[in-house]
C-alpha positions as CSV (number, residue, x, y, z in Angstrom):
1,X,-12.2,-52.4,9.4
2,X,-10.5,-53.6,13.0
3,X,-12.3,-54.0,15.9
4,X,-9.6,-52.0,17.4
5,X,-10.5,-49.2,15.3
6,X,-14.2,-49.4,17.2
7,X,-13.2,-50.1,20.1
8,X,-10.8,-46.9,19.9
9,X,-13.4,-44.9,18.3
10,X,-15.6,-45.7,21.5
11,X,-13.1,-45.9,24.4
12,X,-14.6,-49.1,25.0
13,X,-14.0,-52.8,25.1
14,X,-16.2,-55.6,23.3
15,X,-16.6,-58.6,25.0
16,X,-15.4,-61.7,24.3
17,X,-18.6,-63.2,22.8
18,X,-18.7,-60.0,20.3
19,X,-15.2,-60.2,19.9
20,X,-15.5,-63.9,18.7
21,X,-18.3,-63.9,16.4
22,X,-16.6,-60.5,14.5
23,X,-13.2,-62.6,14.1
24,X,-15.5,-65.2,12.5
25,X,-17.6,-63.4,10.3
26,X,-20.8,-64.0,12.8
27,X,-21.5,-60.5,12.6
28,X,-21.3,-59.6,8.7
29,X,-24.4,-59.2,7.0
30,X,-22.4,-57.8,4.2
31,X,-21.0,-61.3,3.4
32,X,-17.6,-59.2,3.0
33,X,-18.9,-56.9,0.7
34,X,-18.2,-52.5,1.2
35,X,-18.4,-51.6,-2.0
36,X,-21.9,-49.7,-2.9
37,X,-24.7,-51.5,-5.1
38,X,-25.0,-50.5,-8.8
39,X,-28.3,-49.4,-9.9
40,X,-29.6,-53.8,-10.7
41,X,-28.1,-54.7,-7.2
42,X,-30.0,-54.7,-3.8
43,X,-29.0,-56.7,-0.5
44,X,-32.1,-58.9,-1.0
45,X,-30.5,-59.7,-4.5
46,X,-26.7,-60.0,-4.1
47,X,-25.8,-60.9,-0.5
48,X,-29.2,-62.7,1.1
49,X,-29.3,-65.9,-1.1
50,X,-25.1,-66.3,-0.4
51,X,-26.1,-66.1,3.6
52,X,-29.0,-67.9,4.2
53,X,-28.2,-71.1,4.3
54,X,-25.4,-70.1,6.8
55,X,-26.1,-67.0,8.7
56,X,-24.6,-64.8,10.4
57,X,-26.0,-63.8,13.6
58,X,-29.9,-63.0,14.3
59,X,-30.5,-62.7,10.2
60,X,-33.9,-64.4,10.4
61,X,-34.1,-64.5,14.4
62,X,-33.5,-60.6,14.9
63,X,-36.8,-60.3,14.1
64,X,-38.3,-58.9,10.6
65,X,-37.2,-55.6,10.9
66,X,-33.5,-56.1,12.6
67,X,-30.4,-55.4,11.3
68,X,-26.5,-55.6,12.4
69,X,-24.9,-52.1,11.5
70,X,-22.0,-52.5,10.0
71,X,-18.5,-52.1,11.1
72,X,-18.3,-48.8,9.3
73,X,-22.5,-48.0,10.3
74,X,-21.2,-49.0,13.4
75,X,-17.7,-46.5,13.5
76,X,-19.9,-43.1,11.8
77,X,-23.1,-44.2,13.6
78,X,-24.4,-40.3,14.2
79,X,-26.3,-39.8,17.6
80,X,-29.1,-38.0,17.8
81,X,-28.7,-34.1,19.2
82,X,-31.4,-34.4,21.9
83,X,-29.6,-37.6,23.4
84,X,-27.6,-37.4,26.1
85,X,-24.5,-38.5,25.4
86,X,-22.7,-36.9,28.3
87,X,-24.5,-38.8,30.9
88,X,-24.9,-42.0,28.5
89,X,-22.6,-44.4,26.5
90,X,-24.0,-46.0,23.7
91,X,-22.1,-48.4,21.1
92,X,-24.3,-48.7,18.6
93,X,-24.5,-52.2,16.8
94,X,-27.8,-52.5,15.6
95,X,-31.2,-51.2,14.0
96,X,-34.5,-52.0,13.3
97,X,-36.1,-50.1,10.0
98,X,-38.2,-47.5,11.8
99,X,-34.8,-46.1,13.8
100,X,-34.9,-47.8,17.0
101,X,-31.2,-48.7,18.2
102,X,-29.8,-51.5,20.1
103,X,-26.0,-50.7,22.1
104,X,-24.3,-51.4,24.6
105,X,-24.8,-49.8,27.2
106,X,-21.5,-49.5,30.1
107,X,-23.3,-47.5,32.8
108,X,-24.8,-50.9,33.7
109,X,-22.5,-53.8,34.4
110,X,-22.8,-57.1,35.7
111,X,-19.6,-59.1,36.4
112,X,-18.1,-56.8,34.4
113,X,-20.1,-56.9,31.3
114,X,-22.2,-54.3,30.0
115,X,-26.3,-54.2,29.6
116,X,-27.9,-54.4,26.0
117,X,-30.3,-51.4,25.4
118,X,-32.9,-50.8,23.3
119,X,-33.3,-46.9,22.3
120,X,-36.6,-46.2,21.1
121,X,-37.0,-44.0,18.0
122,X,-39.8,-42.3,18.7
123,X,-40.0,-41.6,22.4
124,X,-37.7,-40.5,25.3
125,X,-37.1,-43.9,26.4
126,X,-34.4,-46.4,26.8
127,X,-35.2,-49.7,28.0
128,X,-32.8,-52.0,29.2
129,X,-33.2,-55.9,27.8
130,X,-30.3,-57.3,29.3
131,X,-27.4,-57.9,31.3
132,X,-24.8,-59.1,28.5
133,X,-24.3,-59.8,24.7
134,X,-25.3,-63.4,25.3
135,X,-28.2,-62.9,26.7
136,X,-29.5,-60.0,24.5
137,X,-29.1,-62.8,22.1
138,X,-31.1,-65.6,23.5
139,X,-34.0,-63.1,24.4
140,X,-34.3,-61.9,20.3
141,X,-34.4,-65.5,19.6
142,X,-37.0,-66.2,21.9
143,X,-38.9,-63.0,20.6
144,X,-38.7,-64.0,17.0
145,X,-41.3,-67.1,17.9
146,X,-43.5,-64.7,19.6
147,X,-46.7,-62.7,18.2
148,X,-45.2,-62.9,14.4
149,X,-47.6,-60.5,12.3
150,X,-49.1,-62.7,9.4
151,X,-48.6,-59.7,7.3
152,X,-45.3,-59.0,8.1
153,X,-44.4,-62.4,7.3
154,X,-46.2,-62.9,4.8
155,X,-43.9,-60.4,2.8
156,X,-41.4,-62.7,3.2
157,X,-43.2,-65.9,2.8
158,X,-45.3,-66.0,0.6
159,X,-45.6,-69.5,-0.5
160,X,-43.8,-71.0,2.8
161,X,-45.1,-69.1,5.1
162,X,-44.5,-70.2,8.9
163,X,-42.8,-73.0,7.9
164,X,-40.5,-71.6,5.8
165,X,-39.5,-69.2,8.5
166,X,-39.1,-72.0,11.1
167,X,-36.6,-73.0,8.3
168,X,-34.3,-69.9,8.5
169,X,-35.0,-69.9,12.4
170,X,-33.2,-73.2,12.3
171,X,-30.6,-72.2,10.2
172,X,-29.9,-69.3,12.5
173,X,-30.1,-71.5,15.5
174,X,-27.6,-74.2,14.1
175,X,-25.0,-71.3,13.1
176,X,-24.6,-69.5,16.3
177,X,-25.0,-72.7,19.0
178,X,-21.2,-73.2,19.0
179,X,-21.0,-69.9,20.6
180,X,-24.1,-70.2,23.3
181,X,-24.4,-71.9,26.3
182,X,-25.5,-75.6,25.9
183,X,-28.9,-74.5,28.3
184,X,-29.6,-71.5,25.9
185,X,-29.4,-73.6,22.8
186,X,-31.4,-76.7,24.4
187,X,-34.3,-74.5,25.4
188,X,-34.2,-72.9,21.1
189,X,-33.7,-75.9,19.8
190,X,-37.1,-77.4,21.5
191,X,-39.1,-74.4,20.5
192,X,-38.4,-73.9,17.5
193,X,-39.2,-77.9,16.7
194,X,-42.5,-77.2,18.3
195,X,-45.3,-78.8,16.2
196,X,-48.3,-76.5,17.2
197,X,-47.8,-73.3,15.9
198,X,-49.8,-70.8,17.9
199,X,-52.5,-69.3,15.1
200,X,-54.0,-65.7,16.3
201,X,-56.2,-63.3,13.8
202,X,-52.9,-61.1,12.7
203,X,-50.1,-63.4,14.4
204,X,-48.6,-66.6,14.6
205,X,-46.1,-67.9,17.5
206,X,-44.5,-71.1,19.2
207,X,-44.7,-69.6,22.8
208,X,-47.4,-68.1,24.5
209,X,-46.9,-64.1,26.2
210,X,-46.9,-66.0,30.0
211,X,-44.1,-68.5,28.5
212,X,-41.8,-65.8,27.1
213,X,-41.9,-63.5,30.1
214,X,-41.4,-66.6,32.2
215,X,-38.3,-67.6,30.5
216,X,-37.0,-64.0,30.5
217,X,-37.5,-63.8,34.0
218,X,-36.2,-67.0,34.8
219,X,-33.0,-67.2,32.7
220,X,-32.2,-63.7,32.5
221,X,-33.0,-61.8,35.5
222,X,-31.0,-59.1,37.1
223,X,-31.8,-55.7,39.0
224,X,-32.0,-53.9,36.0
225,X,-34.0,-55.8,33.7
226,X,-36.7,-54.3,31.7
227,X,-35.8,-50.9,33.5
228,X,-36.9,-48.4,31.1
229,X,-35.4,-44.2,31.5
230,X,-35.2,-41.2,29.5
231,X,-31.9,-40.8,27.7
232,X,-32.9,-37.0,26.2
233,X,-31.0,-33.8,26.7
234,X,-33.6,-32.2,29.6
């Protein structure tokens, strides 16, 4: 699929950063692939060992339960009735397992760049996490070293645990620096090399609460930030 095709779908034009990593393959979980899986195939299977060595974007760093719709998830993504789609614009691009959506969001602009939103699944409330693409971006990776859940990682660690996931982290980091700004990736790049890895009861981390919600605050401030309102039919 084009991105023209999305962006006619929508009414609505990507930015540049979007627009970049889709004409290089930054946004592709699918590794190509749109064919269905046969009955022995799975994603975990067939695509994840060709990508991990060379993500695409936020594949370990989304988080553990983050995904990238795909262009076609993306073009038949189906709203829900009770939202209001009148009053808000969504374009859909991403989800976490449990239904929560990420989109961009155009009733908010800054320089003329929409807000990333994140659309909770299971309440009447849309909060907003920031002011473009670039900076949704920075702000998952930042997340993903924060209050891990030993069990959730676990899953996918096993024998590596933290370590291994500092691993992918890096990987991640490496593959999408060419497209951040040289501050964003600086700032990554020294907290994800952290030695001391922050060791709770259910949780692991590189950054404490009062470090993350400094960074946010300093790097990615705007009016609107963490601004959270109802986006159901009333």
């Amino acid at each position: 699929m084009k991105l023209e095709e999305l962006e006619s779908k929508y009414n609505y034009k990507f930015p540049t950063l979007f627009t970049m990593l889709w004409n290089d393959g930054m946004l592709d979980w699918m590794n190509g692939r749109t064919t269905p899986f046969s009955s022995d195939e799975s994603w975990e299977k067939s695509i994840y060992p060709i990508i991990k060595e060379n993500p695409p974007l936020l594949l370990h760093s989304g988080g553990l339960d983050f995904e990238l719709l795909t262009s076609q998830g993306m073009y038949d993504f189906t709203f829900d009735e009770l939202w209001d789609i009148e009053t808000h614009e969504f374009i859909p691009f991403a989800i976490t397992k449990e239904g929560t959506v990420y989109a961009f969001y155009p009733n908010i602009k800054t320089n003329g760049e929409s807000a990333i939103v994140c659309i909770w699944n299971d309440m009447n409330e849309t909060e907003v996490l920031a002011k473009n693409f670039e900076d949704f971006i920075f702000r998952k990776m930042l997340e993903s070293v924060y209050d891990i859940d030993t069990e959730d990682l676990f899953v996918d660690y096993k024998e590596s645990e933290f370590e291994g996931y500092r691993a992918d982290l890096l990987n991640d980091l490496r593959t999408i620096s060419p497209y951040l700004k040289a501050s964003y990736v600086t700032i990554l790049n020294e907290i994800y090399n952290r030695k001391e890895v922050l060791k709770g009861m259910f949780s692991y981390g590189l950054l404490t609460q009062q470090e993350l919600a400094q960074l946010i605050q300093t790097h990615l401030a705007f009016n609107e930030l963490d601004a959270v309102f109802e986006h159901e039919i009333d």
